[in-house]
N, C-alpha and C positions, 0 to 999 in steps of 0.2 A: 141950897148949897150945903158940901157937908162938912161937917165940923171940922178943923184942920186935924185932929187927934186922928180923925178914920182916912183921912186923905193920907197921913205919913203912913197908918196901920195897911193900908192898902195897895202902898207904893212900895213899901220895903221889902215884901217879897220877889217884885217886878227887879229891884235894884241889887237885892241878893245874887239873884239869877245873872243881871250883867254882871255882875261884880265875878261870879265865879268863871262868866264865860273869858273875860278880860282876861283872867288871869292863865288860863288853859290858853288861852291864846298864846300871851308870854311866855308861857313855859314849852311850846312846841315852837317856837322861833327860837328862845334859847338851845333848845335841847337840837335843833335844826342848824342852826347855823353853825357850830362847831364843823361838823361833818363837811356843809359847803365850802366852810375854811377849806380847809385842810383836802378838800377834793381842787379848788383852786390853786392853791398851793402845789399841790402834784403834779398840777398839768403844766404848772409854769417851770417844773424843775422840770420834767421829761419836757421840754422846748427848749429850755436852756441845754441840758442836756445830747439833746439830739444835735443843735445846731453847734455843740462844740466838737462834731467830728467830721471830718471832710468824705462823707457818703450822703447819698439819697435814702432816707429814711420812711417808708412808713407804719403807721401804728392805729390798730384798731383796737379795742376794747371794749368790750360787755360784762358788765358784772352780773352780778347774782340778784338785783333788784331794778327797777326801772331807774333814769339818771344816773346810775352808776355807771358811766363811757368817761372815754380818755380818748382823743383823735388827734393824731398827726401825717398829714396829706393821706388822710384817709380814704379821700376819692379819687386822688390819683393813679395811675396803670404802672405794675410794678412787674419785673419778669417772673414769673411760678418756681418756672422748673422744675423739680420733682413732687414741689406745692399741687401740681395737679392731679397728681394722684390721689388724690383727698375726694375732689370732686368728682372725679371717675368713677370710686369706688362707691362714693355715696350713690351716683345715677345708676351703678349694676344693682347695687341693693333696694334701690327706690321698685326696678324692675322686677326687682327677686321679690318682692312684695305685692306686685303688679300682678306674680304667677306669669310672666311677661318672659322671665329664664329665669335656669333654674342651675343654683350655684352646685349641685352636683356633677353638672356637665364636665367632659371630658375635654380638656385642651390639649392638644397635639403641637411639640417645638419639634423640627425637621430639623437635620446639620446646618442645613441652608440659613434658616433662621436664628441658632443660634452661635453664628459666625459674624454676628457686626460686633465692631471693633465699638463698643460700650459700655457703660457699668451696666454689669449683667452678677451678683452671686452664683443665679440658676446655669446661665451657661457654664459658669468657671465649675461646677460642680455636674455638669453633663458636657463634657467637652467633646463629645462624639453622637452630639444631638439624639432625635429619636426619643425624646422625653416626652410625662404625657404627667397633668395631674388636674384638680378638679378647679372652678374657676374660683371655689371659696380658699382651696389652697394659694390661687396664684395672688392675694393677698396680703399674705406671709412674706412673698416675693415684693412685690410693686409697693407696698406701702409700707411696711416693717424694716425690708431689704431695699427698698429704691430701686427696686430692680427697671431699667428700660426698658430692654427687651419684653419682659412678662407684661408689663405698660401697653406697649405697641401692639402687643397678642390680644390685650383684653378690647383694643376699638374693635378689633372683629365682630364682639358680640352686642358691644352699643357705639356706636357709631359716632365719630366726633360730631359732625351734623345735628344728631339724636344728641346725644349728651347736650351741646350748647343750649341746643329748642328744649328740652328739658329742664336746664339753668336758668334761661332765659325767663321761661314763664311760670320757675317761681319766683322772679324779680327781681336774682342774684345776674343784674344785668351788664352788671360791670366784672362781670369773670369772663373768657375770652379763650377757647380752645382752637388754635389755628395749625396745629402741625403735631405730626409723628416725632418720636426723636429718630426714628431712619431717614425723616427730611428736615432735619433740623440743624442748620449750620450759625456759625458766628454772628452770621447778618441778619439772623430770623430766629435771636432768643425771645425776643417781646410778643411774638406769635402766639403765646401763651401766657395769657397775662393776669392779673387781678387789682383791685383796688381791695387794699385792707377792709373797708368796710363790708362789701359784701362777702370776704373769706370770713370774717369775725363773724357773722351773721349767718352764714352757710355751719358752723362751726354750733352756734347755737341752735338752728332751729333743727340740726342732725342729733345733737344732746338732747333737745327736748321730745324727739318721737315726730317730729312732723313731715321727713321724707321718708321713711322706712321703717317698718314694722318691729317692735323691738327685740327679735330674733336678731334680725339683720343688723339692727343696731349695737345690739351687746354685742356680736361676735366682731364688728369691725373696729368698734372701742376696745376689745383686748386684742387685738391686733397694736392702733395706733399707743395702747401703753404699753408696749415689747417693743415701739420703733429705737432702732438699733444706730439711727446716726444722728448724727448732732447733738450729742449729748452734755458738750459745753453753750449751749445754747438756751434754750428757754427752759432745759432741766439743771442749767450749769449751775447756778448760785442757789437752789430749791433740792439738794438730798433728801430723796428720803419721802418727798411731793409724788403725791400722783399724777401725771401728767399723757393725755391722749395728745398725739402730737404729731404731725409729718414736716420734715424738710423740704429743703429746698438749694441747689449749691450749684456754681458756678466759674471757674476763675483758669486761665492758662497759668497764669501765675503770681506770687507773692505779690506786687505791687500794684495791683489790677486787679478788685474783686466785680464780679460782673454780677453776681447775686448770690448772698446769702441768705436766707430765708429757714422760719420757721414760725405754725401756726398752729393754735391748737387750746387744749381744753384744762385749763387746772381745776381739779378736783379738791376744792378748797373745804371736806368736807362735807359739810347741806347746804355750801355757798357756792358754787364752781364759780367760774367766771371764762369770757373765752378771749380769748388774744392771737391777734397776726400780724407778726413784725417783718414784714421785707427790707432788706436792705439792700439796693442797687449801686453799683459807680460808686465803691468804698475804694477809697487809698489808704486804708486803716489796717491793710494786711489780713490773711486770714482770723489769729488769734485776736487781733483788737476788734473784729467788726462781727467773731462770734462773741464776741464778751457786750459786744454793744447789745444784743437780744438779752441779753442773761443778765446784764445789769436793769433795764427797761422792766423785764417781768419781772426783779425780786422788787423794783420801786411799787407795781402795782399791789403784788403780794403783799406786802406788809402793810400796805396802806388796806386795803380789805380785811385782813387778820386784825387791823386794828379796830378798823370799824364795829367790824361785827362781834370782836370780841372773842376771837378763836387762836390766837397766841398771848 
């Protein structure tokens, strides 16, 4: 047996060692659970929040590190609307990468075409058709400008069919292309639809280089930060933020919003984060139910700014 003196001398190295690991423990539970506060905390005011306004909300979130989501009816089907433009463009560039087409191509508008009664910029600015530009131009149109028409022109070259089977089997399976807007009437806005989560996620894995080559990538990200509408929306409360982003709108009138929508990328630095907030069957009026995105992203914003320590 050995003397108690070499039993303590032989122990107390063993007992250092837990003693230091105990402590490293603590200190990464402390230093850890501030942040899950306060991440709790957030999601229960954006719930409180959301459910103080008489619309259908939903809200995706991705931050800039793993567990860093926020979800509200994230998996449920929300109407697009010009939200689809987003995924269109990503499936022409995924192809442009494919070597599959080639955005130098020439698109041809006839009068014929660009005579429906739509938001069109490009038509109001070729009002005697006969226009022609390339298909990386018609980007500038469709997702900058929201253009319809230019939208409707580009299924020519990938196919709503192709596009969906393309969405589909990268697993963004809850996105849903069912119509032209030349066949798109009151009864059949949900024909084109999403769940926040996989726009949120479509959003990220287009940021991170994993549908498109980052040729095709840069140029559609300076695209979506020139996008020209909704600007009191998820850029409304954020001057001065960089922001990749496409709309989404809907409404005959004041009292009856049928979809506002906006999704997209804040550039929080070397922290992005990506956000898609649909809002459906708002009786919030147009300004209150775009203020409802714009209040939502500045609640995320600051809560990451805090986090990481960048305001």
């Amino acid at each position: 047996m050995l003397p108690l003196l070499d039993i303590c001398t032989n122990t107390l190295p063993i007992v250092k060692t837990t003693f230091k690991l105990f402590c490293c423990l603590l200190l990464a539970v402390a230093c850890k659970a501030p942040n899950t506060n306060h991440q709790v905390q957030l999601q229960s005011q954006i719930d409180s929040f959301i459910k103080a306004h008489k619309a259908e909300v939903g809200l995706a979130v991705y931050g800039p590190e793993a567990g860093d989501t926020f979800f509200y009816n994230a998996d449920r089907s929300f109407i697009m609307m010009s939200v689809v433009k987003f995924p269109q463009a990503v499936g022409i560039m995924h192809q442009a990468t494919q070597h599959l087409l080639n955005l130098d191509t020439m698109v041809v508008f006839d009068s014929l075409s660009l005579k429906q009664d739509t938001w069109s910029p490009f038509r109001d600015e070729h009002p005697y058709g006969d226009a022609s530009m390339t298909i990386a131009n018609c980007f500038k149109y469709s997702v900058s400008k929201s253009d319809n028409i230019v939208c409707d022109r580009l299924y020519d070259f990938f196919s709503i069919p192709d596009l969906n089977q393309f969405l589909h089997s990268q697993n963004y399976k809850n996105i849903h292309i069912g119509s032209t807007y030349k066949n798109m009437n009151t009864d059949s806005l949900i024909a084109n639809n999403s769940s926040p989560r996989d726009m949120a996620l479509l959003l990220k894995d287009f940021y991170n280089g994993k549908l498109c080559g980052k040729e095709q990538q840069q140029f559609l990200l300076d695209i979506m930060r020139r996008t020209e509408t909704g600007p009191k929306r998820l850029k409304g409360l954020l001057p001065g933020v960089s922001i990749a982003h496409k709309t989404g709108t809907y409404f005959d009138n004041d009292t009856f919003i049928d979809a506002i929508n906006d999704v997209g990328i804040v550039e929080l630095k070397n922290k992005p984060y990506y956000i898609a907030v649909f809002v459906n069957n708002s009786k919030e009026g147009p300004d209150k139910t775009e203020a409802i995105i714009a209040q939502l992203n500045k609640m995320v914003y600051d809560y990451f700014s805090k986090k990481y320590g960048l305001k």
